[in-house]
C-alpha positions as CSV (number, residue, x, y, z in Angstrom):
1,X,0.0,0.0,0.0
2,X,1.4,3.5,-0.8
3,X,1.5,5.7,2.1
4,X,3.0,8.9,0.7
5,X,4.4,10.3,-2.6
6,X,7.1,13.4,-3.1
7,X,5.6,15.7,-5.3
8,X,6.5,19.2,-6.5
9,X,4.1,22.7,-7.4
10,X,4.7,22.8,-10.8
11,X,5.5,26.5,-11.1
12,X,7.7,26.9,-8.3
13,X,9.5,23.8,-7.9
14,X,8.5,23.5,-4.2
15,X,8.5,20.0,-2.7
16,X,6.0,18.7,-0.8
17,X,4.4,14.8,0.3
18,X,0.8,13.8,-0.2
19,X,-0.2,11.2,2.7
20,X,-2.8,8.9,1.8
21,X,-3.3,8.4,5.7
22,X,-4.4,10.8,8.4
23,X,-5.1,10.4,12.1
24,X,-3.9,8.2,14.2
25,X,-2.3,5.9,11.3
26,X,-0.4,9.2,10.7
27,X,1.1,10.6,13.7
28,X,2.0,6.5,14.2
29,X,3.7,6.2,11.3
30,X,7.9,6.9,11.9
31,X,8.2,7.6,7.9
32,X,5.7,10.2,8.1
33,X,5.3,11.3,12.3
34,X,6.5,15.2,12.3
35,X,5.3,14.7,16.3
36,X,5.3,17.9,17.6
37,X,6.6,19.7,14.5
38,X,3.0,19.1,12.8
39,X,1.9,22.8,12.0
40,X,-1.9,23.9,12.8
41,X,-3.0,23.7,9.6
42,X,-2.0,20.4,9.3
43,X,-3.5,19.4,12.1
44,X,-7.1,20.0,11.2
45,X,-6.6,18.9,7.4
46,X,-5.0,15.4,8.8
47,X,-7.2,14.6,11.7
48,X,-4.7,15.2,13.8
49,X,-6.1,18.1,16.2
50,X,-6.3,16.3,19.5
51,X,-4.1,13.9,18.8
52,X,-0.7,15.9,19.5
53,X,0.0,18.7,22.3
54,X,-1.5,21.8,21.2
55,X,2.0,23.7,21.0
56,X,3.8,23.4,17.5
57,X,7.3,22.8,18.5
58,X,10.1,24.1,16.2
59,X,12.2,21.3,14.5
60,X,15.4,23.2,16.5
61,X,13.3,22.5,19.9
62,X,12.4,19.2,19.1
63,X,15.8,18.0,18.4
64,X,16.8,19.6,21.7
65,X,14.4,17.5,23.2
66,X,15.5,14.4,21.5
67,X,19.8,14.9,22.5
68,X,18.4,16.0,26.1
69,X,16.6,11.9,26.3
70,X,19.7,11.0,24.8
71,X,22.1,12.4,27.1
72,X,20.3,11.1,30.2
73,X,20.6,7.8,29.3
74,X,23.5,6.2,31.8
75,X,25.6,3.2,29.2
76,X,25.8,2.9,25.8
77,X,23.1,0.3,25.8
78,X,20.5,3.1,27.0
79,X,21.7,5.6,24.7
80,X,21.4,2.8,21.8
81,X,17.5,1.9,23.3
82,X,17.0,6.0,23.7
83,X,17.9,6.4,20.0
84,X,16.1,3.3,18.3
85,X,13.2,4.0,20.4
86,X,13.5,7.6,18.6
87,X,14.1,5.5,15.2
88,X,10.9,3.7,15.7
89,X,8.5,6.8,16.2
90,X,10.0,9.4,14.0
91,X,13.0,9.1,11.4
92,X,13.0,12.6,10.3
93,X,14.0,13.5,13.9
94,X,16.0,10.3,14.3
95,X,18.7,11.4,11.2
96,X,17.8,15.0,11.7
97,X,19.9,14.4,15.4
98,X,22.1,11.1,14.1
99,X,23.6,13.8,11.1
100,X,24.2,16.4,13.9
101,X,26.4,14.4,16.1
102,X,27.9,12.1,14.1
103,X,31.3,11.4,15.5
104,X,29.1,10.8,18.5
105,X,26.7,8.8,17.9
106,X,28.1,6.3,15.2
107,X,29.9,4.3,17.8
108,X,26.0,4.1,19.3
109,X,24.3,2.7,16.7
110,X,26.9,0.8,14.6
111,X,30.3,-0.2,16.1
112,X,31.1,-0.9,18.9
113,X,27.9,-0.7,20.8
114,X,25.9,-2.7,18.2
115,X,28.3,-5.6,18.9
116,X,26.7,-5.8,22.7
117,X,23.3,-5.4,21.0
118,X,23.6,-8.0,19.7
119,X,24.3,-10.1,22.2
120,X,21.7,-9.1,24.3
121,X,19.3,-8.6,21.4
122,X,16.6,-11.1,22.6
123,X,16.5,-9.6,26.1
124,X,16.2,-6.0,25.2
125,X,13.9,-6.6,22.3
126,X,11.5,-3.8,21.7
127,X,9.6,-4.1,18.5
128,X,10.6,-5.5,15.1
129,X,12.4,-3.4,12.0
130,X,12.9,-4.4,8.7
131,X,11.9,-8.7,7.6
132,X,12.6,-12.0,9.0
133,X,13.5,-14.6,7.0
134,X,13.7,-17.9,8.3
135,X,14.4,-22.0,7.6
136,X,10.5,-22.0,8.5
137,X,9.4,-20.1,5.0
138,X,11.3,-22.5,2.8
139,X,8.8,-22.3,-0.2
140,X,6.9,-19.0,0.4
141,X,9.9,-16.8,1.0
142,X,8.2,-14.3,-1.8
143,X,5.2,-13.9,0.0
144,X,7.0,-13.1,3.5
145,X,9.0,-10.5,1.8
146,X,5.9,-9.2,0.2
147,X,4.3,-8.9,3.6
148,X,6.8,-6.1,3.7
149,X,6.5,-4.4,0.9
150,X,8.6,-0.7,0.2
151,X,7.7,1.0,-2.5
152,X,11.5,1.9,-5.0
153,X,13.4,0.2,-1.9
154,X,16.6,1.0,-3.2
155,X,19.4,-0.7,-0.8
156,X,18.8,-4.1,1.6
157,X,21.5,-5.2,4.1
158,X,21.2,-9.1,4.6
159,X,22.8,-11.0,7.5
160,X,23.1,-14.4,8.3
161,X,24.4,-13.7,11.9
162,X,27.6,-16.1,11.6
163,X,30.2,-13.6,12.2
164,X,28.9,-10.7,13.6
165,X,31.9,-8.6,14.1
166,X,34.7,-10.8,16.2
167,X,32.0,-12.2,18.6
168,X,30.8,-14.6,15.5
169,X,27.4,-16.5,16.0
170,X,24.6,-14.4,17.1
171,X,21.6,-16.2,15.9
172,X,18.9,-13.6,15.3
173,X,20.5,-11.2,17.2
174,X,22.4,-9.9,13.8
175,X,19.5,-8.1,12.9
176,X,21.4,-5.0,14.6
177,X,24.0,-5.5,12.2
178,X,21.7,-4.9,9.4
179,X,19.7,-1.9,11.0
180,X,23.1,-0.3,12.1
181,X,24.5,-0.5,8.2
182,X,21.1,0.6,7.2
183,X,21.8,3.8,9.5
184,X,24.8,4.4,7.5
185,X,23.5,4.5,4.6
186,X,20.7,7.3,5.4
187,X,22.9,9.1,7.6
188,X,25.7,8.8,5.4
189,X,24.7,8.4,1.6
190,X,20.7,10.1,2.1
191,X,19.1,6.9,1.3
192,X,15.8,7.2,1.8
193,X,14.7,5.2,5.3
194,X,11.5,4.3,3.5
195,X,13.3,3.0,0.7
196,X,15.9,1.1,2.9
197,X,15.2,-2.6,4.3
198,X,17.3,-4.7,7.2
199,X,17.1,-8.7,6.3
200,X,17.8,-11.0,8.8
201,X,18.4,-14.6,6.6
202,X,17.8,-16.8,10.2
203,X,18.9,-20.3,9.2
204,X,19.6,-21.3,12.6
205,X,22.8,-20.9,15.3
206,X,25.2,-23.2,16.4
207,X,25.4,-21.2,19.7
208,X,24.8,-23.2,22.1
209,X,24.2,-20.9,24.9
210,X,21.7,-18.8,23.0
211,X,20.3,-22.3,22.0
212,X,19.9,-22.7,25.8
213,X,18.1,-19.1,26.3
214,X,14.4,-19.5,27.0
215,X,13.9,-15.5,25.9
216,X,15.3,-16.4,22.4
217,X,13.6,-15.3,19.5
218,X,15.4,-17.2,16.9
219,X,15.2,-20.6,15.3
220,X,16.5,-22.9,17.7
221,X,17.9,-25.4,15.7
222,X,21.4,-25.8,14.1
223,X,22.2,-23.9,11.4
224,X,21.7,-24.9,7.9
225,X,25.0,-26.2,5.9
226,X,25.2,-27.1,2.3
227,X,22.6,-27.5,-0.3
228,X,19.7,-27.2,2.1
229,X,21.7,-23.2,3.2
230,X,22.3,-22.3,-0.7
231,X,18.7,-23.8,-2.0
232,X,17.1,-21.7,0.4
233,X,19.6,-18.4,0.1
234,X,18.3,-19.2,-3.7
235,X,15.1,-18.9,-3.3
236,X,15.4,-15.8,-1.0
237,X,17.7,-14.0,-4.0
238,X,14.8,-15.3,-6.8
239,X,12.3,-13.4,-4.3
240,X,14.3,-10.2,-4.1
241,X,14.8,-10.0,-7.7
242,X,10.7,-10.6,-8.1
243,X,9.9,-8.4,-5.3
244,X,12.3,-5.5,-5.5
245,X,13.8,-5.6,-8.4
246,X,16.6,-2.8,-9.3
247,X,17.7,-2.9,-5.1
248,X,21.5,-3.5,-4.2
249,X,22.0,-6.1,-1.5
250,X,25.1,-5.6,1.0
251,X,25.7,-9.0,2.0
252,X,27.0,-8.4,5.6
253,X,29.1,-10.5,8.2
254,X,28.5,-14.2,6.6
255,X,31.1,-16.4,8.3
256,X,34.4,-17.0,5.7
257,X,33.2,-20.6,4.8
258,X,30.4,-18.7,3.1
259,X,31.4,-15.2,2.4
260,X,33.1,-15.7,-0.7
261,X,30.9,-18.5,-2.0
262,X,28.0,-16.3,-1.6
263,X,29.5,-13.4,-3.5
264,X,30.4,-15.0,-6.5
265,X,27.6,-17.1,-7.0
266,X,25.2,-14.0,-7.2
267,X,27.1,-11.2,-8.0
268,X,26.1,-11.4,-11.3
269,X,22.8,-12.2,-10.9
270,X,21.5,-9.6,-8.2
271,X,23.3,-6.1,-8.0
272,X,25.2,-6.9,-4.6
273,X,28.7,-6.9,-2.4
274,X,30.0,-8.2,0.5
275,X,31.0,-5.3,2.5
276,X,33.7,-7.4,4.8
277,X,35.3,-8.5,1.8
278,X,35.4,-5.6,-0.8
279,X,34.3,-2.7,1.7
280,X,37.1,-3.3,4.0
281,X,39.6,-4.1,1.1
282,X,38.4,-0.2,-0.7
283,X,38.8,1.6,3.0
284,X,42.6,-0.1,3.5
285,X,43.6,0.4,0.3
286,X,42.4,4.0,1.1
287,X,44.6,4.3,4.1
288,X,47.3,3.0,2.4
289,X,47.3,5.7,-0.6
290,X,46.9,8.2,2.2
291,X,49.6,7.1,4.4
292,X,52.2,6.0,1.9
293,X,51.7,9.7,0.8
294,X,52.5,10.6,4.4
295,X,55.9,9.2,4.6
296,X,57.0,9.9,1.1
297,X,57.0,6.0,0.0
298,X,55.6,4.4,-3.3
299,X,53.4,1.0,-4.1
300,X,56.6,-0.5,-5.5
301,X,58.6,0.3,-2.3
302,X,55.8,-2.0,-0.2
303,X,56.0,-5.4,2.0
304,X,52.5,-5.7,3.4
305,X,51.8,-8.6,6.0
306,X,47.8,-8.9,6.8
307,X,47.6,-10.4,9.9
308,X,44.4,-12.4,10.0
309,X,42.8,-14.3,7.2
310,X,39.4,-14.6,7.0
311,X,37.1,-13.0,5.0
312,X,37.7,-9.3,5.4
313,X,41.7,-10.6,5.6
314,X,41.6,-12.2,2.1
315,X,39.7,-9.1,0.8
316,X,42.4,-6.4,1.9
317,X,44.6,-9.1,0.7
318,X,43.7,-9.4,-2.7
319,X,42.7,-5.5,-3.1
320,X,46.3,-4.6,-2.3
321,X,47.5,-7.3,-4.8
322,X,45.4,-5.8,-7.4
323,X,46.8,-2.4,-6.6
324,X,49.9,-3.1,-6.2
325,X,49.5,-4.8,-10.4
326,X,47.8,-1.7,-11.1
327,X,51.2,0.9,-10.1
328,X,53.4,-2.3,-12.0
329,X,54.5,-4.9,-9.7
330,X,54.8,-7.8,-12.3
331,X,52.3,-10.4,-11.1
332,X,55.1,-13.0,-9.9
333,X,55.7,-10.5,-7.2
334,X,52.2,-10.3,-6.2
335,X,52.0,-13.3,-3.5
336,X,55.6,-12.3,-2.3
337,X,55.0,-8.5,-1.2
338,X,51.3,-9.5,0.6
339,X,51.7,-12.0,3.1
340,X,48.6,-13.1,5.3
341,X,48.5,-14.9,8.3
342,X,45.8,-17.1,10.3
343,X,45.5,-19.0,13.3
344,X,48.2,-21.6,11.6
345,X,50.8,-19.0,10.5
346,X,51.9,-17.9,7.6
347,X,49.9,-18.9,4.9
348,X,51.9,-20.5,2.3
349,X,51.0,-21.8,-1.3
350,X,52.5,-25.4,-0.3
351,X,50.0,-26.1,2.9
352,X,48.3,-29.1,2.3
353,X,44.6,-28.9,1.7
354,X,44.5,-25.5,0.6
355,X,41.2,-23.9,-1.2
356,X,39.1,-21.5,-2.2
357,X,40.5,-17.8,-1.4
358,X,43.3,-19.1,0.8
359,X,44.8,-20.5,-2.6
360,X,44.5,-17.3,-3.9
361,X,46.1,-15.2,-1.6
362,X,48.7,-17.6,-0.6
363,X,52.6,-16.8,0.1
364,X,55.1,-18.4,-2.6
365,X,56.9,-21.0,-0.5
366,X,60.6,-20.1,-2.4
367,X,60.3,-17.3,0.0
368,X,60.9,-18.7,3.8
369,X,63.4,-20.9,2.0
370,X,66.5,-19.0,3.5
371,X,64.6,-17.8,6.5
372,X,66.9,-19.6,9.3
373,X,65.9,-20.6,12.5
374,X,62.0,-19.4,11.4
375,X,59.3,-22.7,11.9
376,X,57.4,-24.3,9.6
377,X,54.9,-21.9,9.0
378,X,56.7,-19.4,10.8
379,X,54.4,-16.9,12.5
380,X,53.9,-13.2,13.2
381,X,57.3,-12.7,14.6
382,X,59.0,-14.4,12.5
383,X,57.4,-12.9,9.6
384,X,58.2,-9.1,11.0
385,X,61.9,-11.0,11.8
386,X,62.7,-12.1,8.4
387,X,60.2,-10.5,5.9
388,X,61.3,-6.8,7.0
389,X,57.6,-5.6,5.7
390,X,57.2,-2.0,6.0
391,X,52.9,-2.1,6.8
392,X,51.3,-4.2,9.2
393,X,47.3,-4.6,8.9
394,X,45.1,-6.3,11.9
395,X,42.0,-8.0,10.8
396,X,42.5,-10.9,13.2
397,X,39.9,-10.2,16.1
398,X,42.9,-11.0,18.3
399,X,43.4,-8.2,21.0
400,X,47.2,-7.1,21.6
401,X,48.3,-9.2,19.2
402,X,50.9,-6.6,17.7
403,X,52.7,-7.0,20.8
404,X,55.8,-4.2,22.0
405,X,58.3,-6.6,20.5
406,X,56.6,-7.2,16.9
407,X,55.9,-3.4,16.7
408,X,60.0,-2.6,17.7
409,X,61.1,-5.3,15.0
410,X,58.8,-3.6,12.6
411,X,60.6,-0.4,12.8
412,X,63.8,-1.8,12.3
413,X,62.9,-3.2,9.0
414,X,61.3,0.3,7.9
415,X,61.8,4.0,9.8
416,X,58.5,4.7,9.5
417,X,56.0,1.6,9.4
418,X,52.3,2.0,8.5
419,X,50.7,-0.2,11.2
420,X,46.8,-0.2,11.0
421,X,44.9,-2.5,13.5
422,X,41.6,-3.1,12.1
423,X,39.6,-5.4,14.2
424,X,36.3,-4.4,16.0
425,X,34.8,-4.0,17.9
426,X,37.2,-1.7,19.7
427,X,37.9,-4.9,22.5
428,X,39.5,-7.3,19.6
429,X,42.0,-4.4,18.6
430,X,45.2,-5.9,17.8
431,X,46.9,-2.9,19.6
432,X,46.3,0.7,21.1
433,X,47.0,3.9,18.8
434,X,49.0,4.7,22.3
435,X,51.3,2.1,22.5
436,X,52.0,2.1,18.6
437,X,53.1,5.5,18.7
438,X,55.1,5.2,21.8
439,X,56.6,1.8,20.6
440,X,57.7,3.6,18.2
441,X,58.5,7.1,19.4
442,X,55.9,8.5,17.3
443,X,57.4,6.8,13.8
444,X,54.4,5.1,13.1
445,X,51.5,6.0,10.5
446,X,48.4,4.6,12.3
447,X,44.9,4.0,11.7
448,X,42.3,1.8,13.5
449,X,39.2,-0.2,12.5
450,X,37.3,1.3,15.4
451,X,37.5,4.5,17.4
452,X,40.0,5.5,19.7
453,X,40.7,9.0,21.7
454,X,43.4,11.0,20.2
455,X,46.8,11.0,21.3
456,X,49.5,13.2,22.3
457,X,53.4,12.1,22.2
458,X,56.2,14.4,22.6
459,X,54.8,17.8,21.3
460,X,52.5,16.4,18.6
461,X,49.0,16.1,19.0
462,X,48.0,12.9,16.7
463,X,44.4,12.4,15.4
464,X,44.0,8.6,15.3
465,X,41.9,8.2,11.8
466,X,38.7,5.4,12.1
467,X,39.2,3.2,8.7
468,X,35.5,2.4,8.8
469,X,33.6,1.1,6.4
470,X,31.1,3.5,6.7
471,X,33.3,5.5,4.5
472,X,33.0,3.3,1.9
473,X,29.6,1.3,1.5
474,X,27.5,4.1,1.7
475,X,28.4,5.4,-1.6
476,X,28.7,2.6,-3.0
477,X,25.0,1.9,-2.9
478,X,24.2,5.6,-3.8
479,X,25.9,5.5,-7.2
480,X,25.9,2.2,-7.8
481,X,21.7,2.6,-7.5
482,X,21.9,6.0,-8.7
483,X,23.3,5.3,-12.6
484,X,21.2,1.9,-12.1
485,X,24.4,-0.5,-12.5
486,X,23.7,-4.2,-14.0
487,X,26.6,-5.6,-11.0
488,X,29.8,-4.3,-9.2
489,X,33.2,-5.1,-10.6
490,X,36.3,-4.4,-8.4
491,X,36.5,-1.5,-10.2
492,X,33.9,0.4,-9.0
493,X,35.7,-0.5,-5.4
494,X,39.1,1.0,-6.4
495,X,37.4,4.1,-7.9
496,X,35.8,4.2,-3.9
497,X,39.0,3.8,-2.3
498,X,40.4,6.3,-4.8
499,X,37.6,8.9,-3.8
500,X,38.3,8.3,0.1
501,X,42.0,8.5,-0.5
502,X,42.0,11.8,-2.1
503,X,39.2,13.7,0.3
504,X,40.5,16.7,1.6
505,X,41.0,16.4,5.3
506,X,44.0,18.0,7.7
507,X,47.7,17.7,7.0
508,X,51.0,17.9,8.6
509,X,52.1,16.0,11.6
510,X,49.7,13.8,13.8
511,X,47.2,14.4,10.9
512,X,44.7,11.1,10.4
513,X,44.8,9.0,7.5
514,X,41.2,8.9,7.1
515,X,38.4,11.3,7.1
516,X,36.2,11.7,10.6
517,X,33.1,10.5,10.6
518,X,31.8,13.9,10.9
519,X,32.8,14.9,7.3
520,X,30.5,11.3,6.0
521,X,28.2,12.9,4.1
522,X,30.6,14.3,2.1
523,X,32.3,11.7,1.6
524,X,29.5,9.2,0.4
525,X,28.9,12.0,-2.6
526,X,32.4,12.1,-3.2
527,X,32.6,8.3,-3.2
528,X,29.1,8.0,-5.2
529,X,30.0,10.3,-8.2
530,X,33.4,8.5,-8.3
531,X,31.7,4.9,-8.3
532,X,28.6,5.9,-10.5
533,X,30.9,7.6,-12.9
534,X,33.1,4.2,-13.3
535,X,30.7,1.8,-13.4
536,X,29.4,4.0,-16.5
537,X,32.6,4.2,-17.9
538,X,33.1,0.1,-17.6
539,X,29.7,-0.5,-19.3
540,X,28.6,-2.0,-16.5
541,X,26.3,0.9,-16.0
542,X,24.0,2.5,-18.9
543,X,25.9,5.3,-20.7
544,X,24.6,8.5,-19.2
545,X,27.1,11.9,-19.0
546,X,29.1,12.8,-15.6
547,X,26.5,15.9,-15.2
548,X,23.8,13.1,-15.2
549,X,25.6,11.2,-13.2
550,X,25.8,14.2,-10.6
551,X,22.5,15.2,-11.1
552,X,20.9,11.7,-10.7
553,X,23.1,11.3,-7.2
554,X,21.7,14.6,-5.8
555,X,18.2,13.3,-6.7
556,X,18.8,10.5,-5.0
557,X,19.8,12.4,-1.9
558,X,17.4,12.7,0.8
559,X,17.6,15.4,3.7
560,X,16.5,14.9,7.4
561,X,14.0,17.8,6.8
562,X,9.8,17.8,7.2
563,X,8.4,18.8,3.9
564,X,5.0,20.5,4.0
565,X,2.2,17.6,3.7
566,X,-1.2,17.5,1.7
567,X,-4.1,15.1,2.1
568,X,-4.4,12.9,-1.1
């Protein structure tokens, strides 16, 4: 059922909405709710008078209102309830206050906060967002989805709760995964909420101890595996393609036995990425340009170890191979400048039973030939030890990993390492922006996954630069919806990373490697035009101009502001 439609006067060019509800149905609706911003005349021409205290607050007032609930709550837990309680009665208001504090509130509604969410999801459940899809609707998967129908939903974030962050199984409790990224994307990009939709895929959780819960809301079985998982994923990607055709899907923390299977079998058929693998990959190969700029170093100067090798570690991995081909490495230098290590070591091209994306971003063996006294697979140490690599990424989920002494031997293979633990939330940090800057008396170019305070050392003040994601997918689903792209090649990712890399933010000493979260709007347009305009230029988008491009993106854009309403 339609509920509203953007119009404009045709002589002036004013916007406004016609609502094909009033009343009650109205002032209940969170798309639609102005609350206490609903001016008299509205009032009597929705059936509203009555309904609403009879002073007509100004948005300013409101929103004063709103930070003044949030500010009183005592944990981040309360001020995560306080703001999707907000969310669920008024979504103007909700971005309107989310696009005003930022840098604040991200950590609230995404990472890290969202992690604990979800852990706790089934005992502070409120009310539901977004569509459950579950093993139970094998075989009338369209008709759930249809049950919540948006009208021109243009982006839908799907989880399978497997690996939510580093705390991995969270059964249902994912769903906050996908109504965090969906945030992101209004905050960030100006996706329309309306036209936005969370998906939690609920095939089951091999957590035992939410298996255990009598308050949990999932399926309590185990989780699918095999052919009964993929038959069912198919008929859930058959039902999006019926139902909202022309919507990109962001497939989101699927475990790493999955991630990568997932991607490429529907890549091509349904307009979609997998944000761990390609969105973390386009924000470090962001930090990289960015940082390598910093110390005065080139691509062809680079020994990259990747500690961690999972999905989002085999993404970086193979995004840094491919950009290290693009400056001219020759390709037989490819798996010997970007190592990656996992719970086993180093991961070598000779370890039996290797497959899949560990084949692909495998070490050549020749190389720890001559590595004396290193084992067999040597590990992180040894690596720093021997290899001499002058970056060091965390995507492990292992706190303190980058211990005092692997962050000293780092420096004495390079003056100035880049040294970017990735992990979050911000409690599986490999190391501390702190301690990396004192390890190496200030020497190193940092970055983190999640955020951190900033630090002083010696006289400089350094600003420790967030490589979130959020700098990256947002855009991605603007432009890539925006010039209506057929898939998204990992060009349209290095075009992303490019448009990160080169926003202006702050330079000279302590200066971050990444924009502040602050700055995302911007950032998300930059990153749109720059994806939109290269997925027209690759064909995989039709042929349009850059002004359309532009001009289609700024359509798409929506602002936290009440437009004047009219009955239908």
């Amino acid at each position: 059922m339609v509920r509203f439609e953007e119009r404009k006067v045709p002589v002036t060019g004013e916007k406004y909405v016609t609502v094909f509800g009033s009343g009650t149905a109205l002032r209940d609706d969170p798309i639609l709710n102005k609350g206490t911003c609903f001016p008299e005349a509205e009032r009597d021409a929705l059936g509203l008078r009555g309904l609403l205290p009879p002073d007509v607050a100004t948005p300013e007032e409101q929103e004063e209102r709103a930070y003044g609930h949030y500010r009183r709550a005592t944990d981040d837990i309360q001020r995560y309830l306080t703001l999707a309680a907000l969310q669920d009665r008024n979504e103007t208001l909700f971005y309107r206050l989310l696009s005003h504090h930022l840098e604040e509130m991200v950590p609230i509604v995404y990472t890290p906060t969202v992690g604990k969410v979800c852990e706790q999801y089934s005992h502070i459940y409120r009310r539901p967002r977004g569509v459950y899809v579950s093993s139970r609707d094998r075989g009338r998967i369209a008709e759930v989805l249809s049950n919540q129908r948006r009208e021109g939903c243009r982006v839908i974030v799907i989880t399978d709760n497997e690996a939510i962050l580093g705390i991995g199984d969270q059964g249902v409790g994912g769903m906050g995964i996908a109504i965090g990224k969906l945030a992101l994307y209004t905050a960030g990009a100006g996706i329309h909420p309306a036209r936005a939709l969370p998906l939690d895929f609920d095939v089951g959780t091999d957590n035992a101890a939410l298996l255990d819960d009598p308050l949990y809301l999932g399926v309590r079985e185990p989780r699918l595996k095999g052919e009964a998982y993929f038959s069912l994923l198919d008929e859930l990607v058959e039902a999006i393609l019926s139902i909202y055709p022309g919507a990109l899907v962001q497939w989101e923390d699927f475990a790493k036995h999955n991630a990568f299977r997932v991607l490429e079998r529907y890549r091509r058929r349904l307009l979609s990425f997998n944000d761990d693998i390609q969105g973390t990959g386009a924000v470090v190969v962001a930090g990289m340009r960015r940082a390598l700029a910093r110390v005065g170093r080139h691509w062809g100067d680079e020994r990259i170890v990747l500690y961690g090798a999972g999905a989002a570690g085999a993404g970086c991995a193979l995004a840094l191979r491919a950009t290290l081909r693009e400056q001219g490495v020759p390709e037989s230098e490819l798996n010997r400048r970007v190592l990656c290590l996992d719970s086993r070591g180093l991961v070598l091209a000779d370890r039996p039973g290797l497959e899949g994306e560990k084949r692909d971003i495998a070490a050549d063996p020749a190389l720890v030939t001559d590595w004396l006294g290193a084992p067999s697979p040597p590990g992180l140490l040894d690596v720093i030890e021997h290899f001499r690599p002058t970056a060091l990424l965390g995507v492990s989920g292992q706190p303190g990993a980058f211990t005092e002494q692997v962050v000293r031997w780092m420096q004495v293979g390079c003056e100035r390492p880049i040294i970017l633990p990735l992990s979050n939330p911000t409690s599986l940090c490999e190391a501390t922006p702190e301690n990396l800057l004192r390890w190496t008396h200030g020497a190193a170019v940092v970055g983190t996954g999640s955020p951190f305070p900033d630090v002083v050392h010696g006289d400089i003040h350094y600003q420790i630069g967030q490589g979130n994601n959020a700098l990256i997918f947002p855009g991605i689903g603007l432009g890539a919806t925006a010039v209506e792209a057929c898939w998204l090649p990992d060009s349209a990712f290095a075009a992303a990373a490019g448009a990160v890399a080169e926003f202006p933010i702050a330079a000279g000493p302590g200066a971050p490697i990444y924009p502040p979260l602050s700055k995302l709007r911007e950032v998300a347009r930059q990153v749109a035009r720059a994806v939109g305009r290269s997925l027209v230029s690759s064909g995989d988008a039709p042929h349009i101009l850059d002004a359309e491009v532009d001009a289609r993106i700024r359509s798409a854009t929506w602002e936290p502001v009440y437009l004047p309403y009219r009955p239908a």
